[in-house]
Phi, psi and omega in degrees: 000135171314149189237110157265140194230133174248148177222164148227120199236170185258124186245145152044041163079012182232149177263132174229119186284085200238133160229157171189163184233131199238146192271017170248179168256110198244085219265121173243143163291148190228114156241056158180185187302122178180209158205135191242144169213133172293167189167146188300165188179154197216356172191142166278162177254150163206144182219149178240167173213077186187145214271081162222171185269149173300134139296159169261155222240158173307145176276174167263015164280329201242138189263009173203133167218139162225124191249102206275073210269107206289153156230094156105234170256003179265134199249137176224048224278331245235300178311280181354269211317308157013281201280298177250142197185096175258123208296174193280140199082013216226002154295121169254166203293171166225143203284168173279322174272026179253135166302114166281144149280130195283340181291011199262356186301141173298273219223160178214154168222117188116321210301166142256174151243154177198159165281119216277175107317326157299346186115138162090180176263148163249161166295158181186156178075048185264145149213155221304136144092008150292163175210168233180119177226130184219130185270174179051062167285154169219124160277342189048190179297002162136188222231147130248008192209129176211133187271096188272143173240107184242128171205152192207131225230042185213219186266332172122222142174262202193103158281103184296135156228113184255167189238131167087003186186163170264016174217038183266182188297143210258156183203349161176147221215115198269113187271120154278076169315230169227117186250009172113326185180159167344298211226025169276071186265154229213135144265105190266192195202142172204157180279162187244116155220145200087357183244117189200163181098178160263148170217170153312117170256122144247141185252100190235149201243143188216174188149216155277213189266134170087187201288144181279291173211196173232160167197111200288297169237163144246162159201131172283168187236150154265189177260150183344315192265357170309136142292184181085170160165243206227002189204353135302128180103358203236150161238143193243115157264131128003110201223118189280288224041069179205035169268140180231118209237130172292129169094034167239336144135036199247167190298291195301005151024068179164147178283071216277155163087318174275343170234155177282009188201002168075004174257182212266119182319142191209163179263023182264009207006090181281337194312043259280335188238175191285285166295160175220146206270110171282131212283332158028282195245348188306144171261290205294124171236120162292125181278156194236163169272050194269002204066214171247179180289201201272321199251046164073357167282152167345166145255093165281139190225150154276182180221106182327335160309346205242148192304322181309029203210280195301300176291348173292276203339298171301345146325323188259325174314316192295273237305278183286010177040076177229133201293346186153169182241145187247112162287111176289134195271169146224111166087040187282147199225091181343328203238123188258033167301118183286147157217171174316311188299334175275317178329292196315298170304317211257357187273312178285003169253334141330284208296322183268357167290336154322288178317300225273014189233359162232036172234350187059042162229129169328136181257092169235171158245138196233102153316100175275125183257041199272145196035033164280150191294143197268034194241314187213060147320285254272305183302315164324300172328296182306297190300335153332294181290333201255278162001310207221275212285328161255326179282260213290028181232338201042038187295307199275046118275003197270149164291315186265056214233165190266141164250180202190064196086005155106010150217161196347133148291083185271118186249123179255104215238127169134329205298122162114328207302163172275326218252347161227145215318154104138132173293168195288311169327306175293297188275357171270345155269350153316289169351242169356318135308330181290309196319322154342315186252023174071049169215117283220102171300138140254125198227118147271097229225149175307160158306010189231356198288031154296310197260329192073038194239161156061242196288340206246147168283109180294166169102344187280322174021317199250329193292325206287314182312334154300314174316166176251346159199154198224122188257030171330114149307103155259014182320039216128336199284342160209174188214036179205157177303320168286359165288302174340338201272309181318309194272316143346269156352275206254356190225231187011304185284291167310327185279350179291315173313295174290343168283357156253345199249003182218013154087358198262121176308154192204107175266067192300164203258154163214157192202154202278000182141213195177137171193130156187065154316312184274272239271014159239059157340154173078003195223135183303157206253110201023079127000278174252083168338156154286322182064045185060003198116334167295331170320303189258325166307332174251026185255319173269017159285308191273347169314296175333282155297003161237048163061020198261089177314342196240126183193173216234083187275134191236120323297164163263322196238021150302071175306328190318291208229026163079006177250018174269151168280322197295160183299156214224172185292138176251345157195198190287359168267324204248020161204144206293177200289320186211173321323190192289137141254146158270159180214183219274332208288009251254000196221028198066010156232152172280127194216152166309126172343310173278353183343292204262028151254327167292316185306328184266356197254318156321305176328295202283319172327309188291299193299358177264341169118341183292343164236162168307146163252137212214135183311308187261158182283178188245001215256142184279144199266351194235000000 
């Protein structure tokens, strides 16, 4: 149990008053005048009564401290120390592989605090041969990568990270650029070797002359044969990137996804999405011939080419905590002939391993296997990955690239559809072959795939039993709340079962409603209401409550077909007159542009056990 302690000890004819609270259970020896009583605590505190500058206090990470405390000009080190004493071992370790704040250190030399534009305090004021030390790190069986979040408005330098000392065994050595500014943070990433067990981490800084960088968090990674990982346990949104605006510099120079014709959305109707995107927060804005909005600014889109697009998203993913995006593939290929369109594609799956590695967020790729040639799918795929995502793209080399038992994450979405390539034969050696390259499968599989009815093609059964988690698509298969109850019940509850009972992880998809009149003429105008949010709280409210941790959102940025989360237009002001858009008001309460990323950042919060799961949702419409 945490120990709060009071002490009063006398330096020069002043009383000095110390208190603290330790988020470990740390058994201390009191050798002067004081008491010690346990007691719950959840961070130390610390208060004086006495005319000196404040100190920093013992950390409760570290099991020997001497603590210098000033009274005046008077150092009185020797008593203090004296005084407090905690034996060696009695700390419990803290893993490495959790985001540290670097401002958490037991002890330093040089450093300052300061306050971040990311939140929380940063490390500042660095200069060559400062350090930053945190005891009882536990490396487990080792480490192989470590990640930093950095910024620096000089030249840059170097972090060293060593163990048991700041002139101890070096074990990885982090290059610090230059980022434009103070608080211009960056997440860089270097390999690890030697470290494991526990130890004392000193994180020591090296470079020229005068302050060097900042450094907000550090996390280690483990290596391939670690457990554990980036996405059971976890929620994920569905990620297109795949809007293009004339005039964004991208090869397809048109306005693919927002118009039926690469010309510029009109009120002639060419129009392709649903939703209409709030424009907002945007740097890049495309002007559309859409007129103005309902409250007289331009009508504007963005274009997924630009890092500034990707990086807003990912941006938001942190903000509202969502663990990551399974990037969608399109179109995969034999032939590494360039043409625009692979170009376009393969520049926005740059761009979001960028975001997701200065958002400090995850990443996987997920093959959509839709209109591929049924002659040759299976190959196409493999040179893809072997070619493009792991060679000349390098995604699966990124720090933020997703893991799963300590391999890759690959999603294969389509395998089995009545409605897309390929025999049961053809996709369980994909399957295999992926497993082949050390890498942790995901099948994106119809709503039937149990029965081998409807959506699903019989006979895949022993194919699904392979995967290593299983992604049932519901996306449109109902649309109302008492259908929920329904679908729980006969889809969900049963697939959970077999899918424990046959070792396989299991990431059902959930979504925020369904709408897309303009690109289906002929198809009603908000379709799957949203319900303010009720719709998708209670499909992961009942997930939920039959134990299901896990999940899959579909979309974070699909305007197209009314299912995106990322921020949307909120009423008849923040879209043009005509044609028709849905907006977030659309179902008679008013709710905020983020509306369905705080609802989704709630979701993933309930599957973690961090808010109550509760029938109505919690997240405020406003």
């Amino acid at each position: 149990m945490p120990c709060k302690s009071s002490f009063s000890l006398l330096f020069s004819g002043r009383a000095l008053s110390l208190n603290w609270k330790s988020k470990q259970p740390l058994q201390g020896r009191i050798a002067a005048a004081g008491r010690r009583r346990c007691g719950k605590g959840q961070e130390r505190k610390a208060s004086e009564r006495a005319s000196h500058p404040k100190e920093e206090l013992m950390d409760n990470r570290k099991t020997s401290r001497r603590w210098l405390p000033l009274l005046g000009a008077v150092a009185s080190a020797a008593l203090l120390a004296a005084g407090i004493s905690w034996p060696q071992g009695t700390a419990e370790a803290a893993s490495a592989f959790v985001q540290t704040a670097a401002s958490s250190y037991s002890s330093q030399s040089g450093i300052q605090l300061e306050n971040s534009s990311e939140g929380g305090q940063n490390v500042a004021f660095i200069d060559n041969g400062d350090y930053i030390a945190f005891s009882n790190v536990d490396f487990g069986g080792g480490a192989a990568s470590l990640d930093v979040r950095v910024a620096s408005n000089a030249g840059g330098g170097a972090i060293e990270a060593r163990l048991d000392s700041a002139g101890g065994a070096l074990v990885a050595t982090c290059a610090v650029p230059g980022t434009g500014g103070w608080q211009a943070w960056q997440t860089k990433s270097c390999s690890v070797s030697g470290a494991s067990g526990t130890h004392t981490l000193y994180l020591k800084f090296t470079g020229g002359a005068g302050n060097l960088f900042n450094i907000l968090w550090f996390k280690f990674n483990q290596g391939g044969s670690a457990a554990g990982g980036d996405v059971v346990g976890k929620l994920f949104a569905g990620y297109q990137g795949w809007f293009n605006a004339s005039g964004d510099g991208s090869p397809n120079n048109g306005w693919i996804h927002w118009s039926k014709n690469s010309s510029a959305p009109s009120t002639s109707g060419n129009t392709n999405f649903e939703l209409y995107p709030d424009m907002r927060e945007y740097t890049n804005q495309y002007a559309t011939g859409l007129g103005n909005l309902g409250n007289g600014q331009p009508a504007t889109l963005f274009s997924s080419y630009d890092q500034q697009t990707v990086s807003k998203h990912f941006e938001w993913m942190q903000t509202y905590g969502i663990d990551g995006a399974a990037l969608q593939r399109f179109g995969a290929d034999e032939s590494d002939a360039p043409n625009g369109w692979k170009t376009n594609r393969d520049s926005v799956a740059v761009k979001a391993k960028n975001a997701a590695e200065a958002y400090g967020r995850k990443f996987y790729v997920m093959y959509d296997i839709t209109g591929m040639n049924p002659s040759n799918w299976v190959n196409a795929i493999k040179h893809d990955w072997t070619a493009n995502v792991v060679g000349g793209m390098g995604l699966t080399g990124s720090s933020a690239y997703a893991r799963q038992n300590g391999k890759l994450v690959v999603n294969l979405w389509g395998i089995g559809f009545t409605d897309r390539p390929g025999t049961a034969a053809e996709a369980a050696g994909l399957i295999s072959w992926f497993k082949q390259q050390g890498a942790y499968v995901i099948g994106g599989v119809p709503a039937y795939w149990r029965t081998g009815i409807e959506d699903s093609k019989p006979g895949f059964l022993d194919v699904y039993k392979s995967l290593d988690m299983i992604s049932p698509w519901f996306v449109g298969r109902f649309g109302t709340l008492t259908d929920v109850d329904h679908w729980r019940t006969n889809f969900w509850q049963p697939d959970k079962t077999f899918t424990q009972q046959n070792g396989i992880a299991y990431q059902p998809v959930l979504w925020p409603g369904f709408s897309w009149s303009n690109l289906n003429p002929g198809a009603p105008q908000n379709q799957i209401p949203r319900l303010h949010g009720d719709f998708m709280w209670k499909q992961a409210y009942s997930m939920k409550s039959i134990g299901i941790d896990t999940g899959y959102v579909a979309m974070f940025d699909e305007y197209d077909e009314g299912t995106a989360i990322a921020k949307a237009a909120e009423n008849s002001t923040m879209i043009p007159s005509a044609p028709y858009f849905l907006t977030l008001n659309a179902d008679g309460v008013s709710v905020s542009s983020d509306f369905y990323l705080r609802l989704t950042g709630d979701i993933g919060r309930m599957f973690k056990g961090q808010i109550a799961a509760t029938a109505a949702h919690p997240t405020s419409h406003q």
